[in-house]
N, C-alpha and C positions, 0 to 999 in steps of 0.2 A: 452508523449502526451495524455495516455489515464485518466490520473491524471487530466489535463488540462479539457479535454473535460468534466470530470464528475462534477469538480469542474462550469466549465460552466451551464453547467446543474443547479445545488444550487443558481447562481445567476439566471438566470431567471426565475426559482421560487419566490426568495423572492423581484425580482424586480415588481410580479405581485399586484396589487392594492387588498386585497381580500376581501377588501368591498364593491366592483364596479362588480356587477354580471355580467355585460357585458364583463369587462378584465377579471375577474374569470374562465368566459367561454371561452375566447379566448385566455387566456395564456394555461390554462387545453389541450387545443388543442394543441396548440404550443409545450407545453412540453411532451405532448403525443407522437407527433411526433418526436421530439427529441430525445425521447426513444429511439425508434423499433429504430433511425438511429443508437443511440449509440451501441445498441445492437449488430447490423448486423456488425458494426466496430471492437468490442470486438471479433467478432467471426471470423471475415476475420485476426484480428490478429492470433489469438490464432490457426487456422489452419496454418499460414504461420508461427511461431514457431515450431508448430507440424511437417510442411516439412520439417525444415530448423535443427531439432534434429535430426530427421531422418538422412537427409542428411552427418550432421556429423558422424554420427555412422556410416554411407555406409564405409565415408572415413576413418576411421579409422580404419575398420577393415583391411585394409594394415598393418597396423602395430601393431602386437597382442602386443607389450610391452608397449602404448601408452594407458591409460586409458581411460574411455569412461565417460562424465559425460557431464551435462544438461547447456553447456554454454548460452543459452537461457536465465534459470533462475539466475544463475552465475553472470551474465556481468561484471562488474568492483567491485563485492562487496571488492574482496579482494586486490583493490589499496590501498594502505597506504594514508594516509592524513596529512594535518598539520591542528592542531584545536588550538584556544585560551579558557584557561578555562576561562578567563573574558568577552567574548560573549557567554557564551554559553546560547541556548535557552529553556525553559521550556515547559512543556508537557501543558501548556496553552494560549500558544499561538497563534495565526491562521496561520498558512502554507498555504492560498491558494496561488497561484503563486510564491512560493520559491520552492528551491533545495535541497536537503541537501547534505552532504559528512560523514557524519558519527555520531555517537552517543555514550554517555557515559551511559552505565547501570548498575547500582549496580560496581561501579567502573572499568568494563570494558570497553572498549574502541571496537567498533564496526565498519569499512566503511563501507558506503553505499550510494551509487549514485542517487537512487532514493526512495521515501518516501516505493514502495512495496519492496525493498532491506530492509529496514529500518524494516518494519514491519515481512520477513521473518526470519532477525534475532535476533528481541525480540520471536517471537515465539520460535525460537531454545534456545534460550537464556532458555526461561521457564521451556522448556521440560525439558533440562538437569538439571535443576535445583532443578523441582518437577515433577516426572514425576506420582505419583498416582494423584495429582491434576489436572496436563495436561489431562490425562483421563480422566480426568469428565465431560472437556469441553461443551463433546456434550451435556449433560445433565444439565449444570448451565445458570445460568440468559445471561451468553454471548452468547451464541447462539443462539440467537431468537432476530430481530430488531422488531423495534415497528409496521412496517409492517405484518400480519402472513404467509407471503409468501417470508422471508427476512433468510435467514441464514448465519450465519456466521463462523460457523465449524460444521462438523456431519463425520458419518463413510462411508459415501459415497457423491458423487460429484453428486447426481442426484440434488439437489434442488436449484445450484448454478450457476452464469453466466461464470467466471473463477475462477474455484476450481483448486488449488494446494495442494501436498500433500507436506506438509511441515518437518512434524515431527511425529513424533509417529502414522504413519499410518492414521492422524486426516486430512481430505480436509477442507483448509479456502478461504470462499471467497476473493476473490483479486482485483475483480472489482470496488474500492474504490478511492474516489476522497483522495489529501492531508489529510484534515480535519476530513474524515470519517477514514481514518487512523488511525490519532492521538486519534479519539473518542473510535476507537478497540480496542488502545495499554492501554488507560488511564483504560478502562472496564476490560482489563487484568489484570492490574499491582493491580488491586482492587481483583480480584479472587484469587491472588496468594499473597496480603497481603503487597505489596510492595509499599512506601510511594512515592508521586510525588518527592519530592527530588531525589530520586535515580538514576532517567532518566533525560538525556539533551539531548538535537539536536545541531547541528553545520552546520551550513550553509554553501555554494560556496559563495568564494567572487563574487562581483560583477562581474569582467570581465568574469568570467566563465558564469553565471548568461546572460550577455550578449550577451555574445557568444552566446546562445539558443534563444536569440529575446525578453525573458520575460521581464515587466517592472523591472524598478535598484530602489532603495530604501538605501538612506544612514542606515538607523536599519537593512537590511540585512546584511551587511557586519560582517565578522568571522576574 
């Protein structure tokens, strides 16, 4: 949902006229407000994960042979899926209002339910793959949006709305619509030297798709 909302956000921006000083000024307002709402949303989520982690861990320590880990972040990453490599979708695409199930990178094969599933397993994907380069993160061109008050990985969570720590001790922003997603992943694959080819997307079919309320679209279909 919170995909949805951000991505809402980007349309009413670019639905505003910006040559009409009048809509100028009163979309500005509009999406100002939007903001703080999104915000206060992000963060009433991100505490009721935070109890609801907790909460697991309470329950589990009934049973010390039972592992403890962060089903929160977790959720269906590691359902299996069925993918057709003859739909499969490219890293230039627009994902606003789609789903995905999973992804192919550098020929492995990824689930993921949702686009931040998606994105925390190209990050893993990186690390293990180069990890003096994953280091540097904080210090290359990807860390810094075109905003100067925008981060998107650093050594601490202080500058970010939902910082995750994903990998190699690095916190990435996560409060990312689909599209600004795919914009992080593609920013990546560029740091780390790795051709658009290499990466695909795979879609929910439709009925799934439905199931959730989103609009259906025959070129979604996997």
């Amino acid at each position: 949902m919170s995909e949805d909302l951000l991505a809402l956000s980007d349309d009413i921006w670019l639905s505003i006229d910006h040559n009409d000083s009048e809509a100028l000024d009163w979309g500005y307002c509009l999406k100002k407000e939007y903001n703080e709402q999104i915000d206060t949303f992000s963060q009433v989520v991100q505490n009721i994960g935070s109890t609801l982690v907790q909460f697991e861990k309470i329950s589990l320590l009934n049973d010390s042979s039972t592992p403890i880990h962060d089903t929160i972040n977790q959720g269906r990453d590691n359902k299996n899926f069925e993918y057709n490599e003859n739909q499969a979708h490219s890293i230039n695409e627009d994902f606003c209002y789609k789903r995905p199930c999973g992804m192919k990178l550098e020929n492995q094969i990824y689930p993921g339910d949702t686009w931040k599933a998606i994105y925390r397993k190209t990050i893993k994907h990186l690390s293990d793959k180069s990890p003096d380069i994953f280091n540097q993160l904080p210090e290359s061109g990807f860390a810094k949006g075109r905003r100067k008050d925008k981060v998107y990985v650093a050594l601490t969570p202080d500058s970010m709305k939902c910082p995750e720590n994903i990998a190699g001790g690095l916190y990435f922003e996560t409060n990312l619509s689909a599209n600004s997603i795919r914009d992080s992943i593609h920013k990546l694959l560029r740091v780390f030297s790795i051709p658009d080819s290499e990466i695909v997307f795979y879609l929910r079919e439709d009925k799934e798709v439905e199931e959730l309320g989103e609009p259906i679209s025959a070129q979604n279909k996997t």
